[in-house]
C-alpha positions as CSV (number, residue, x, y, z in Angstrom):
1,X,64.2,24.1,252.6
2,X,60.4,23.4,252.5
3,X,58.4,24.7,254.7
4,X,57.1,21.0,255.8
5,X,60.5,20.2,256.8
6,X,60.8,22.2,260.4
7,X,57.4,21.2,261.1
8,X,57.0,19.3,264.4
9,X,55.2,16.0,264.6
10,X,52.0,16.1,265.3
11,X,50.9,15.3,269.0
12,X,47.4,14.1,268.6
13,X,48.9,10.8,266.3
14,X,50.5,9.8,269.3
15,X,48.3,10.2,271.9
16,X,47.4,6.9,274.0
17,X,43.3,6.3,274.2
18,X,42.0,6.6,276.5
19,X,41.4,3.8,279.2
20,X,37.9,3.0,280.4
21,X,35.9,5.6,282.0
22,X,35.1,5.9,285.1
23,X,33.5,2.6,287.4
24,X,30.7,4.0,288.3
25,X,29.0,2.4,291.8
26,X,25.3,2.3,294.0
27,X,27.4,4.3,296.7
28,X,30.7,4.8,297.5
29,X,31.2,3.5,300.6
30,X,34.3,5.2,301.2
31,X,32.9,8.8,301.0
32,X,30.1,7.7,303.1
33,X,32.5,6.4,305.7
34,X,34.2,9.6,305.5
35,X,30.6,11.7,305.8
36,X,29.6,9.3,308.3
37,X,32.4,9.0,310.7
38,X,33.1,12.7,312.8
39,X,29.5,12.3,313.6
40,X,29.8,8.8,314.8
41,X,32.9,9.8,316.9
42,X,31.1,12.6,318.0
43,X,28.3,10.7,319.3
44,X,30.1,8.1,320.5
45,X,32.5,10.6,322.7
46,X,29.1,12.4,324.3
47,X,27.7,8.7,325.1
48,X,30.9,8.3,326.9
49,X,31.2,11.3,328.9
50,X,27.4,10.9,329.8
51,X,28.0,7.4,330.8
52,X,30.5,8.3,332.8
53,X,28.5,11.1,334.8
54,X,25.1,8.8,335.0
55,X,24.6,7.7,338.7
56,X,24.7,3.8,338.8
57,X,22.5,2.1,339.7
58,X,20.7,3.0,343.3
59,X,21.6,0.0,345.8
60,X,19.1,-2.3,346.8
61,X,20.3,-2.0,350.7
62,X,20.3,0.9,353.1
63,X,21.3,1.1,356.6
64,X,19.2,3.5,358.9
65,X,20.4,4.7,362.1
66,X,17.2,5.1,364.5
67,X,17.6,4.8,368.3
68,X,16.9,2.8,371.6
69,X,14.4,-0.2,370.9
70,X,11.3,0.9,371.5
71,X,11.7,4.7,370.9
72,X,9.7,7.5,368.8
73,X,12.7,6.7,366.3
74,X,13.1,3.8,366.4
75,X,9.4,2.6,365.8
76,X,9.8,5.3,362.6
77,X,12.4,3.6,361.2
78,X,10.4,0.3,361.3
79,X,7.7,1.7,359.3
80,X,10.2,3.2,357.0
81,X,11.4,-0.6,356.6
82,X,8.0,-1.9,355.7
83,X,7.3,0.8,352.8
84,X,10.8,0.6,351.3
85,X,10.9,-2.9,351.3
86,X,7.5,-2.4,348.6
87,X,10.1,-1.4,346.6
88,X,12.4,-4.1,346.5
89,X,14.5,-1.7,349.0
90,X,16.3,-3.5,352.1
91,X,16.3,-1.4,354.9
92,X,18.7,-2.2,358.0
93,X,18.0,-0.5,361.1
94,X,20.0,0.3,363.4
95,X,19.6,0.1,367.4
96,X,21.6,2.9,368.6
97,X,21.6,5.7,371.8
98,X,19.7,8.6,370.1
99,X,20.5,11.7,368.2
100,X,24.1,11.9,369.0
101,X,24.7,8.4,368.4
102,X,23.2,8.6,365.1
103,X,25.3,11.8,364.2
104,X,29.0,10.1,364.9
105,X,27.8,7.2,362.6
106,X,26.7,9.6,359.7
107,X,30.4,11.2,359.8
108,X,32.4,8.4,360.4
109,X,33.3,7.4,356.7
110,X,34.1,4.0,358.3
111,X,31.0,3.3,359.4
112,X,28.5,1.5,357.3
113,X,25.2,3.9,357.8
114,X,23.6,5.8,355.1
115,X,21.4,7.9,356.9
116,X,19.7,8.3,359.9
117,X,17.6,10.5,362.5
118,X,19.2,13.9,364.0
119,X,17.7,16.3,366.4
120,X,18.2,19.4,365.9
121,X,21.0,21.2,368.7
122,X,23.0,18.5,368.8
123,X,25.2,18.5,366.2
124,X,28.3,21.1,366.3
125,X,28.5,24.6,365.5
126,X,29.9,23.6,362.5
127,X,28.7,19.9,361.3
128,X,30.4,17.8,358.4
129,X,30.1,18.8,354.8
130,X,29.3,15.3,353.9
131,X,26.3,15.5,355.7
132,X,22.6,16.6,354.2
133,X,19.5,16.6,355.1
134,X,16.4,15.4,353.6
135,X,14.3,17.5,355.3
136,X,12.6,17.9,359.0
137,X,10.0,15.2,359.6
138,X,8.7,15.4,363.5
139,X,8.4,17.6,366.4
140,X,10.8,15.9,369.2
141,X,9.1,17.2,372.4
142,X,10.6,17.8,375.2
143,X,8.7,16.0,378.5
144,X,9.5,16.8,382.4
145,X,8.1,14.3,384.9
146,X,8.6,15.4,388.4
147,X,7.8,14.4,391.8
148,X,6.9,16.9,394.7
149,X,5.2,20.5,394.9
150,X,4.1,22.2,391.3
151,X,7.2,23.5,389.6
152,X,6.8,26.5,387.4
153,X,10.4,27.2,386.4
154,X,13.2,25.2,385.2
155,X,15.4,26.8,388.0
156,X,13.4,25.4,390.5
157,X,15.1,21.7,389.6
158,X,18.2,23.2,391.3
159,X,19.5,20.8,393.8
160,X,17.3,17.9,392.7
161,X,18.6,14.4,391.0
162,X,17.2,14.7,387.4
163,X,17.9,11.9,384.8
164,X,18.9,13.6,381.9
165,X,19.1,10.4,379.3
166,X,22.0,8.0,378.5
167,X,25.5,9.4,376.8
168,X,24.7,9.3,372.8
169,X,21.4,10.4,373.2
170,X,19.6,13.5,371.7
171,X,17.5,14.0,375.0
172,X,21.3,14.3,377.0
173,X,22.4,17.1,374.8
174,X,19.3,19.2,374.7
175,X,18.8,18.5,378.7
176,X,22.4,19.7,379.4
177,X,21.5,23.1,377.2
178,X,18.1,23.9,379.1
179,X,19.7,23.2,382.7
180,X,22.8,25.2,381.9
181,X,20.4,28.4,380.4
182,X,19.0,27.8,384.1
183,X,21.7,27.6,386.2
184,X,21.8,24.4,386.8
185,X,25.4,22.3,386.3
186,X,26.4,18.9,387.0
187,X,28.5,20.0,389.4
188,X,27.3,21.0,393.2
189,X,24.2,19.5,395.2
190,X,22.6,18.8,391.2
191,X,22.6,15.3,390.3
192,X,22.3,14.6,386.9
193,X,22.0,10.8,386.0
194,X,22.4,8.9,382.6
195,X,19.0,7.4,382.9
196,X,16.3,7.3,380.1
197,X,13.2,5.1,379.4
198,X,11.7,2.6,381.4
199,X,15.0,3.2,383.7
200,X,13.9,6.8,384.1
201,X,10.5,6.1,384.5
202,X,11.0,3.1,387.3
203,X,13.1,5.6,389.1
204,X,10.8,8.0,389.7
205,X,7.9,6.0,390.3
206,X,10.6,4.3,393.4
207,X,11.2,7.8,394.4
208,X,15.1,7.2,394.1
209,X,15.4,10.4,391.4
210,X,13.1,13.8,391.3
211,X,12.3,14.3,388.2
212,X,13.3,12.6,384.6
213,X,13.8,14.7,381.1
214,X,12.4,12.7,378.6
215,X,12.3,12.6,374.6
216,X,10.7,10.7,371.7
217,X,14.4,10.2,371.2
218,X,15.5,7.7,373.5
219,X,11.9,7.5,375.6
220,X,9.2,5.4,374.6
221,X,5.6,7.0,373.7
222,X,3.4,4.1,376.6
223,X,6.4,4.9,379.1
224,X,5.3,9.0,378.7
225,X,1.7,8.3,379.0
226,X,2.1,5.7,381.3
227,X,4.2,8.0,384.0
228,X,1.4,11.4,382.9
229,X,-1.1,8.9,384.7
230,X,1.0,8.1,387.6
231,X,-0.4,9.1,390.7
232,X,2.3,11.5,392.7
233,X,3.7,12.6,389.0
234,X,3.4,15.8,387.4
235,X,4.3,17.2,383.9
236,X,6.0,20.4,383.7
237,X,4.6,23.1,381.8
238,X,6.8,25.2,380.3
239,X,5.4,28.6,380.6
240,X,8.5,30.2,379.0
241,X,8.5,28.4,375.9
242,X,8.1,31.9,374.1
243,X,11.5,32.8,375.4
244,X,13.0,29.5,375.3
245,X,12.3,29.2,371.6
246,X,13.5,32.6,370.7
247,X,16.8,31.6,373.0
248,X,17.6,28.5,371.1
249,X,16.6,28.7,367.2
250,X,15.7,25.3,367.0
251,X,13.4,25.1,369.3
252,X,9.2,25.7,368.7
253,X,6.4,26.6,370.9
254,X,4.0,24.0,370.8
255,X,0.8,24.0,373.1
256,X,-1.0,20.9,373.8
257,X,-5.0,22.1,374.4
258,X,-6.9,20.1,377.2
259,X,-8.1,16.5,376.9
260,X,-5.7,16.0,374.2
261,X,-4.1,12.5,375.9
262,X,-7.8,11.7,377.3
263,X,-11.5,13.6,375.8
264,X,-13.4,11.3,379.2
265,X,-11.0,12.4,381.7
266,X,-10.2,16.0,380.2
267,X,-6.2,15.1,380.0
268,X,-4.8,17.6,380.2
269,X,-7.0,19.7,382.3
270,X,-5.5,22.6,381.1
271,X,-3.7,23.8,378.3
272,X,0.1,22.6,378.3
273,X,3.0,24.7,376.8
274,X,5.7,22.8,375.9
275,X,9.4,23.2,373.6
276,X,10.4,20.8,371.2
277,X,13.3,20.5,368.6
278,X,12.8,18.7,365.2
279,X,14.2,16.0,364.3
280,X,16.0,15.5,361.0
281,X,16.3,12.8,358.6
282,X,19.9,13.3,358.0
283,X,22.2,11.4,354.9
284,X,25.5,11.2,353.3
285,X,25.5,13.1,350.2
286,X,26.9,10.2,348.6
287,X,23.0,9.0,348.8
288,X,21.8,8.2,345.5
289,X,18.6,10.6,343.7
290,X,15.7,8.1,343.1
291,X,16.5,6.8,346.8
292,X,16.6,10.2,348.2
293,X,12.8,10.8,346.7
294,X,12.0,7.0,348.1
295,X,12.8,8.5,351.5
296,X,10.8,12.0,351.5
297,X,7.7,9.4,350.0
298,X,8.4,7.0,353.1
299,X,8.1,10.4,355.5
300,X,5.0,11.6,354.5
301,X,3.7,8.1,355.0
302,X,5.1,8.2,358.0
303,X,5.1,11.4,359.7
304,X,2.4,13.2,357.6
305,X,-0.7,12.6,359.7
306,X,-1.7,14.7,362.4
307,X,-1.2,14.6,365.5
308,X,-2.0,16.1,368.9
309,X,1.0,18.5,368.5
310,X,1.1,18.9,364.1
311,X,-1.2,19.2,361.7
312,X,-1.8,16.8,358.7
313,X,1.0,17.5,355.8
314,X,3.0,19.8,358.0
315,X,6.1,17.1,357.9
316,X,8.3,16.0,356.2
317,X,9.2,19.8,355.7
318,X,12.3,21.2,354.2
319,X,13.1,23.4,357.5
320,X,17.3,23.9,357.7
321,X,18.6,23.7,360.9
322,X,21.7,21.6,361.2
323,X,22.4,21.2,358.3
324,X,21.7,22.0,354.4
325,X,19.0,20.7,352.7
326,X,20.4,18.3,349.3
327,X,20.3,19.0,346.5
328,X,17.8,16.2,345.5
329,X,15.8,16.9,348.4
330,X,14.8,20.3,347.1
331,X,14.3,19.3,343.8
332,X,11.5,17.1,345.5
333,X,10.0,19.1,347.9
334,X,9.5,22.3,344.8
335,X,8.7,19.8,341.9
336,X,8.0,16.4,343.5
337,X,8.2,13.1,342.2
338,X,9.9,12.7,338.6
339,X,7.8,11.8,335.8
340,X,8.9,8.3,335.0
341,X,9.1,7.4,339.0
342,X,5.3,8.9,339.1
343,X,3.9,6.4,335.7
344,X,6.5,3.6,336.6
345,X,7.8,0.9,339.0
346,X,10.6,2.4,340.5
347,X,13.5,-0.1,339.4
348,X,11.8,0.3,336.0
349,X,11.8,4.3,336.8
350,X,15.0,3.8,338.0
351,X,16.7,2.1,334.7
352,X,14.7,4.7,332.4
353,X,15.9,7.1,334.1
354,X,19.8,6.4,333.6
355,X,19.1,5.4,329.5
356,X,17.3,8.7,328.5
357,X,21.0,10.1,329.9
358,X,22.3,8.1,327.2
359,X,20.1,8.4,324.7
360,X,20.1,12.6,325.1
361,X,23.5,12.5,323.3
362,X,22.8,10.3,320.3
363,X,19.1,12.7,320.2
364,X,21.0,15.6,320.7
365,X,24.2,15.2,318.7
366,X,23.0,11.9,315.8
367,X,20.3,12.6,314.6
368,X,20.9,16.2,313.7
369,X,23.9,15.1,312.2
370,X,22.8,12.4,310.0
371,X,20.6,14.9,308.4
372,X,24.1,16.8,307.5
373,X,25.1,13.3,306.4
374,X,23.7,13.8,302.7
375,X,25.1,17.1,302.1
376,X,28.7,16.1,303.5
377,X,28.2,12.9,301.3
378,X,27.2,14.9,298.3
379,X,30.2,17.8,298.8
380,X,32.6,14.6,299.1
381,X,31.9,13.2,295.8
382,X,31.7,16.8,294.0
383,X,34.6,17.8,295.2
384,X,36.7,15.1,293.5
385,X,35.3,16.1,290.8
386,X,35.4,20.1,291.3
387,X,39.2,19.8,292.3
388,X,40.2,19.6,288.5
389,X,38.6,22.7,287.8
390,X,41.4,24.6,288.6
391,X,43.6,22.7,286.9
392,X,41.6,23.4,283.7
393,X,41.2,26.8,284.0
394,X,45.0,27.6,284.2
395,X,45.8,25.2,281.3
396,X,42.7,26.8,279.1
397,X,44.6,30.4,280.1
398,X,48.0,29.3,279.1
399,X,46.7,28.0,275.6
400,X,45.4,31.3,275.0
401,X,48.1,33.6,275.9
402,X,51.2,33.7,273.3
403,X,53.0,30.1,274.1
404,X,55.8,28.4,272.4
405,X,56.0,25.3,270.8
406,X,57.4,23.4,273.6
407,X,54.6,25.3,276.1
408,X,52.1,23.8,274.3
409,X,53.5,20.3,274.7
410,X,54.2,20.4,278.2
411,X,50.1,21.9,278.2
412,X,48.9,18.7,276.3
413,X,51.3,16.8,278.9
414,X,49.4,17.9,282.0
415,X,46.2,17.7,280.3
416,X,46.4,13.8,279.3
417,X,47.1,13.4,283.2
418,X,44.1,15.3,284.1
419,X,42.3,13.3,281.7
420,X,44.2,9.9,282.7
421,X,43.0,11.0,286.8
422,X,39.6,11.6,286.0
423,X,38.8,8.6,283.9
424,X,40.0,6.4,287.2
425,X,37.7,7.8,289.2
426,X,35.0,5.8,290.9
427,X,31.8,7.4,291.0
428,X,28.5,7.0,292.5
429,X,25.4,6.5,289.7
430,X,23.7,9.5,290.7
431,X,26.8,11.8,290.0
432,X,27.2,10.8,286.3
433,X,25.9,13.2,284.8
434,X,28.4,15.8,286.3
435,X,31.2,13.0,286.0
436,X,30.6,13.4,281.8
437,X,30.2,17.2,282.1
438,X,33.8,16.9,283.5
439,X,35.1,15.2,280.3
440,X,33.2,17.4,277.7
441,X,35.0,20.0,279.3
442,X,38.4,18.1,279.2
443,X,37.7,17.6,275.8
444,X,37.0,21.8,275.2
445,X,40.1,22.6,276.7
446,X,42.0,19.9,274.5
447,X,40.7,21.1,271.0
448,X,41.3,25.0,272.5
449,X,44.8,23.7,272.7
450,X,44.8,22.2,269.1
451,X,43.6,25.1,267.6
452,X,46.4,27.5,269.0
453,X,49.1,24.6,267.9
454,X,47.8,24.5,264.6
455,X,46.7,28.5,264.5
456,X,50.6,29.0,265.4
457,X,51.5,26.2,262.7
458,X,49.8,28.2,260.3
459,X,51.3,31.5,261.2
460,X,54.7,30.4,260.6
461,X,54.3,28.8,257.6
462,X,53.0,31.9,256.1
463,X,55.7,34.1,257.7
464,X,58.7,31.8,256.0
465,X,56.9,31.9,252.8
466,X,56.2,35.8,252.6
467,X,59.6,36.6,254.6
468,X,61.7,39.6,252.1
469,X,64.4,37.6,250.2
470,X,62.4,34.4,249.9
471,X,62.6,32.3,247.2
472,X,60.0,30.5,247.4
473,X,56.0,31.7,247.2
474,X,53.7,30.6,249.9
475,X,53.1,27.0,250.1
476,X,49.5,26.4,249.5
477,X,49.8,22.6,250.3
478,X,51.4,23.2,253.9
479,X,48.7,25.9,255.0
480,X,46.1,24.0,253.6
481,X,47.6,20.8,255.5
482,X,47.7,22.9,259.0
483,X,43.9,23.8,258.0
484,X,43.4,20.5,257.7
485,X,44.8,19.3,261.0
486,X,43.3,21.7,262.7
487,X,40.1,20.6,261.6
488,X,40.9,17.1,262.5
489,X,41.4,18.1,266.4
490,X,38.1,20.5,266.1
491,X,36.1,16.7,265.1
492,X,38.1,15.0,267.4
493,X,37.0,17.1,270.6
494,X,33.5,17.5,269.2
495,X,32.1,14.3,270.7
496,X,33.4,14.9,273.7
497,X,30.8,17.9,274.3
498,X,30.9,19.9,271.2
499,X,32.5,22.7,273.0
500,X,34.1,23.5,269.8
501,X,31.0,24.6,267.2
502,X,29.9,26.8,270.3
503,X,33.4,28.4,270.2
504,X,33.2,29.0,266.3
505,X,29.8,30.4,266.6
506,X,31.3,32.9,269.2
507,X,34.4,33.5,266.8
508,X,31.9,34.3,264.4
């Protein structure tokens, strides 16, 4: 048998070309997608969750409980009307009985009041949790007209008929407090009538009651100042006020020093000690921030002068009594107004205010990530290329270790698929260059492969020539014709990167 007989047939003669290479592209699209998209979901997730935290928009309407017509309160909350309404604010005020009044309507959930004015010892021991407060913004004095001899202790009013204010009111509660430290109940010879304002006042100008307890509460300022210049009507002086404002904790000293109602006249003629809660502007913490600092502004406007019995500044104050001070509130009162409500209008303010919590997310979470955008973009595209890599390498190791015949095929099989994959590929322009490194080494691996077919060829053809017991010499013409094939795949492979020469010259 020649030796040409059991050779195989050779691979590379029927071996499809290759297709087209590679359509190469500006951008791939679908790896920037890819790239592109956790950071978009990511971003668009954190808009979500902040828009679903921001505070809408604050309301254009508030309703104000304030107190009888007329009163200290209810005059505020006028004033309060006129400045909010600068501010595209509506704010409904509320005629009501006073301090206690005011407090049922905060903690009914039913009823439609947003906030209102509290004095302080009214409320219970232990008020409502939806209550805050927004700080303290005005003495509420307590005054004492009386009829008769000078009266130097509350105990004294034992046995007389005292109007004590209207149920609801502020000026009730506290009165009931004082007379009940003294001894005095509304039981026995005591009469204590629900009688406040000009209704107090007429009555003890008639003589029909002795005295009247009066507030800013439910009282009005002329009807005070009107009854302190009554002839036959005298204003108690509370010369315990030291102890009554260490007995009840919200209660201050105040002193009123002479001529402060009248310089001419010197009135008072003396210097007047006198007991006073404060009165709270109290809200549902369901109150919205921007108008919780449009409040605290409206209250220094309002209650910031001085007076005869505060000094200029010294309210609104965040002083606790009742009940906690918000959380908004004393975020004002430490830092003040917020930047954008200080430069802008305050709808504008206000609408600033809720997109910067939108935009902190996309600052926060985009734009660092579309900086990462290029890398992921560029490790996306390598990495279809990279991926064959391995592929290579085990096929390059096979061809060198000691492989049979039909090894080698099934080699040269997988191979033309790697080779088949990577010429489909679409590739960005600007990876090219890597794209054709790819196929150089496709090509190296391929005419490693060759050369151990045809090295092995070679080998056996000599071994059947020189075997003991042969016939026949060595066949010149067949080792010359593997020689010659291998060759053949070593020009084949060396366009593809000249992988091959490189590999001689290391041989060599």
């Amino acid at each position: 048998m020649k030796p040409s007989e059991g050779r195989r047939p050779e691979r590379t003669a029927e071996r499809k070309p290759p297709k087209l290479v590679a359509r190469f592209v500006a951008i791939s699209w679908r790896d920037l997608a890819v790239s592109f998209g956790p950071i978009l979901i990511i971003s668009a997730i954190a808009i979500y969750i902040a828009v679903r935290l921001i505070q809408p928009a604050p309301p254009d309407t508030l309703t104000m409980a304030a107190g009888p017509k007329g009163s200290t309160f209810w005059v505020a909350a006028q004033k309060y009307k006129e400045i909010l309404a600068r501010n595209r604010i509506t704010l409904n005020v509320l005629e009501t009985e006073g301090s206690l009044d005011n407090y049922r309507r905060l903690a009914d959930p039913h009823a439609n009041v947003d906030v209102g004015f509290v004095q302080d010892g009214i409320a219970p021991s232990k008020p409502t949790d939806n209550l805050m407060s927004l700080g303290s913004v005005a003495y509420v004095p307590v005054a004492i007209f009386y009829r008769g001899p000078m009266v130097t202790l509350l105990s004294e009013f034992k046995g007389k008929r005292i109007a004590i204010g209207v149920e609801g009111s502020g000026t009730r509660e506290l009165a009931l407090q004082l007379l009940k430290a003294n001894g005095i109940t509304p039981d026995g010879t005591t009469k204590l009538l629900p009688l406040s304002g000009d209704d107090a006042a007429r009555a003890l100008t008639e003589g029909k009651i002795d005295a009247a307890i009066l507030t800013g509460d439910s009282a009005q300022p002329p009807v005070m100042g009107k009854l302190y210049r009554t002839a036959g009507v005298q204003f108690y002086d509370f010369t315990q006020a030291s102890a009554y404002a260490k007995r009840f904790p919200y209660l201050t000293q105040l002193d009123m020093p002479m001529g402060s109602f009248d310089l001419g006249k010197n009135l008072p003629s003396t210097t007047l000690h006198m007991i006073a809660p404060t009165a709270e502007l109290v809200a549902r913490d369901s109150l919205h921030p921007a108008l919780s600092d449009l409040l605290i502004e409206a209250a220094r406007e309002v209650h910031g002068k001085a007076t005869a019995l505060q000094k200029a500044g010294e309210f609104p104050a965040p002083l606790a009594h009742d009940f906690p001070i918000s959380d908004d509130a004393a975020r004002y009162y430490k830092s003040g107004k917020g930047f954008l409500y200080r430069m802008l209008p305050f709808w504008l303010a206000s609408l600033a205010d809720r997109l910067l919590v939108v935009l902190v997310p996309v600052i926060v979470v985009l734009i660092p990530g579309l900086r990462l955008v290029p890398s992921l973009y560029a490790w996306r595209v390598k990495s279809r290329i990279y991926r064959w890599y391995g592929a290579l390498i085990a096929i390059e190791r096979e061809a060198l270790s000691d492989t049979s015949a039909a090894e080698r095929e099934a080699l040269i099989v997988r191979l033309d698929k790697i080779e088949e994959s990577v010429n489909g590929l679409k590739m960005p322009l600007a990876y090219a260059d890597q794209f054709y490194v790819l196929r150089e080494h496709i090509g190296f691996v391929r005419a490693r492969l060759a050369r151990a077919s045809d090295t092995a060829a070679t080998r056996e053809a000599g071994g059947a020539a020189g075997a003991p017991g042969s016939l026949h010499a060595p066949d010149a013409g067949a080792v010359g014709r593997a020689q010659a094939r291998a060759a053949m795949h070593e020009g084949h492979a060396a366009p593809e990167g000249h992988e091959d020469r490189r590999e001689g010259g290391e041989s060599r």
